[in-house]
C-alpha positions as CSV (number, residue, x, y, z in Angstrom):
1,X,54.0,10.3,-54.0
2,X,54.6,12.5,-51.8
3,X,54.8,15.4,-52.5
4,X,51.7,16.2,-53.5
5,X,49.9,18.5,-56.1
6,X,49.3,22.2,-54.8
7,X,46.5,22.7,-52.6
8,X,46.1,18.8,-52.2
9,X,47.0,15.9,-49.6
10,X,46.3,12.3,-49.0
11,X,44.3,11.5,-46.1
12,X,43.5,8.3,-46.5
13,X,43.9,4.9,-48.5
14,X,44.2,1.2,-48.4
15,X,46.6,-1.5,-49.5
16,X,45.9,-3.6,-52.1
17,X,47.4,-6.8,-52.2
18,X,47.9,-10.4,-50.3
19,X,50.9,-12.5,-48.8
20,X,50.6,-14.2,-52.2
21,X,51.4,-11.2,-54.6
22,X,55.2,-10.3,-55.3
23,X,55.5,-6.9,-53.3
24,X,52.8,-8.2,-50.9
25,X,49.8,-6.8,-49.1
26,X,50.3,-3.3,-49.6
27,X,52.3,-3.9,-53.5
28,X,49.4,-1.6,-54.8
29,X,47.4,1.2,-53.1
30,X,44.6,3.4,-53.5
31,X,44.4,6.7,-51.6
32,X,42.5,10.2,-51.9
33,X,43.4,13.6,-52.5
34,X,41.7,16.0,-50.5
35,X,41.2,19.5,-50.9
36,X,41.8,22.1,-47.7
37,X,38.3,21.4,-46.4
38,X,39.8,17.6,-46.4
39,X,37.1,16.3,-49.4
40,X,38.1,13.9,-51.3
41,X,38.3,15.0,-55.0
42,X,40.6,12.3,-56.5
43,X,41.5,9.0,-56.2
44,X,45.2,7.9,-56.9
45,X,46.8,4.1,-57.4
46,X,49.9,3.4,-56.7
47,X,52.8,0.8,-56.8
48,X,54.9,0.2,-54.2
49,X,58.2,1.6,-54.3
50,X,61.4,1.7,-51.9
51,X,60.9,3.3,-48.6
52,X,63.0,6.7,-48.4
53,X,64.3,7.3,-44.8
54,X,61.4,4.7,-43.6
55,X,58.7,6.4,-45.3
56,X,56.7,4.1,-47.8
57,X,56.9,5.9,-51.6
58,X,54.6,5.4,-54.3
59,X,55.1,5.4,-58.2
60,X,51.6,7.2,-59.1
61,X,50.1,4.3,-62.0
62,X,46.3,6.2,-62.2
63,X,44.6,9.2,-61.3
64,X,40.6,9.1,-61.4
65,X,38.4,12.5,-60.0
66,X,35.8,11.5,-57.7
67,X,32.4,12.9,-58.1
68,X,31.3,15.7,-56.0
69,X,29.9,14.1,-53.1
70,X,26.1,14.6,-51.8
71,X,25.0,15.2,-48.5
72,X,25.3,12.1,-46.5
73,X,27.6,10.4,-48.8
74,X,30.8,8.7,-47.8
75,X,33.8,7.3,-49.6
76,X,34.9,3.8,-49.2
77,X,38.0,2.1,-49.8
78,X,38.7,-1.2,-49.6
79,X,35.8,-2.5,-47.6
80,X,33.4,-3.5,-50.5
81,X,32.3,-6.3,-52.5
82,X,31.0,-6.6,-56.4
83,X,28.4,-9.2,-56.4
84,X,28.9,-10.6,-52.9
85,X,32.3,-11.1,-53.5
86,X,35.0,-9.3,-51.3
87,X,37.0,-7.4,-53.0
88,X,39.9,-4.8,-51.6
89,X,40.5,-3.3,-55.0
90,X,37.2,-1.4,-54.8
91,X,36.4,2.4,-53.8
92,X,32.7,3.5,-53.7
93,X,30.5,6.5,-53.0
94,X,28.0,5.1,-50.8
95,X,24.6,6.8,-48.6
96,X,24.4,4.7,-45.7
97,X,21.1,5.8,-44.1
98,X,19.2,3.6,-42.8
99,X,21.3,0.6,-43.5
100,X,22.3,-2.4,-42.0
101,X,25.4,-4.6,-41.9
102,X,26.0,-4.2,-46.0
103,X,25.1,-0.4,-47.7
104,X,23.6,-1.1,-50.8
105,X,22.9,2.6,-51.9
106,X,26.4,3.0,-54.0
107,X,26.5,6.0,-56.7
108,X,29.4,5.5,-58.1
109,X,31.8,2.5,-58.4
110,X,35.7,1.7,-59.4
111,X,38.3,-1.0,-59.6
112,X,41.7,-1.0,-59.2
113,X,43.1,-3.4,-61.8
114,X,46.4,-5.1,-59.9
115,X,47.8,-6.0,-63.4
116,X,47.9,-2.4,-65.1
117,X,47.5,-0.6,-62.1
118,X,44.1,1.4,-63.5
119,X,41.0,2.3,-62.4
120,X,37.8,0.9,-63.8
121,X,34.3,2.3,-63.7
122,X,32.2,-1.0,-61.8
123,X,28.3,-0.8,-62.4
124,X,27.2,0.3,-58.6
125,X,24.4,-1.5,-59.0
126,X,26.8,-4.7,-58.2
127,X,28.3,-3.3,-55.3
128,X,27.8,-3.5,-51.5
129,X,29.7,-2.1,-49.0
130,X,30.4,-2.7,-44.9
131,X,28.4,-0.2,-42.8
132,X,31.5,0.9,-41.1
133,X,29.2,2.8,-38.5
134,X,27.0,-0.2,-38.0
135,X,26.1,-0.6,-34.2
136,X,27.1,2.5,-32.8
C-alpha cells in the first residue's frame, strides 16, 4: 500500500511495534480506509516494507471492515488497553460521552496479531481506551 482501492484512502494509522522487534517500532501497522466523506470503513495491517523514493511501503497482511459507526462514536488506534493492560495492537469503536480519563463504552474490539499479521475480534467488554479529548 499505496495505491489504494478505488474510491478509498488511508487517513490514519499507528505503528505497531518496539525497539525490541526486528523491523522495529513501526515493523507492523494498522491504518483505515476511508471513504470520500473520510469514514473509516476498513481497517488494514501491514508489514513494513522498503521505502520507495523515501516513502514508507506496506505489504497489506489483513483486511477487516469496520462497523458502520453511530452517532458519537470514534475509532481508536493504538491508544487502548485489554484488561488494564496497554496494548498498541488494538483498534476500537468507542462513545466517549461523558467519560473521564479511560472510555469504557467500546462496541467493537480487534487485535492485531504481530506474529501472523491478523486481526482478531477482542470481547469489548475487556477494553478501555484514552479519552483523547479529555480536558479540553
Amino acid at each position: 500500500m499505496p495505491p489504494y482501492p478505488a474510491g478509498l484512502r488511508s487517513n490514519t494509522g499507528s505503528c505497531i511495534g518496539s525497539t525490541d522487534e526486528e523491523g522495529g517500532v513501526c515493523a507492523r501497522s494498522i491504518a483505515t480506509l476511508d471513504d470520500d466523506l473520510g469514514v473509516s470503513r476498513y481497517l488494514y495491517a501491514g508489514a513494513a516494507l522498503e521505502p520507495v523514493d523515501d516513502m514508507p511501503q506496506w505489504r497489506v497482511t489483513d483486511v477487516i471492515a469496520v462497523p458502520s459507526m453511530r452517532p458519537h462514536e470514534a475509532l481508536q488506534i493504538g491508544t487502548c488497553e485489554a484488561d488494564r493492560k496497554p496494548d498498541a495492537a488494538l483498534a476500537a469503536l468507542v462513545d466517549a460521552r461523558g467519560a473521564g480519563e479511560m472510555v469504557t463504552r467500546v462496541r467493537w474490539a480487534v487485535r492485531l496479531q504481530r506474529d501472523s499479521g491478523r486481526f482478531v475480534t477482542v470481547s469489548a467488554a475487556t477494553v478501555a481506551c484514552i479519552n483523547e479529548g479529555f480536558g479540553e
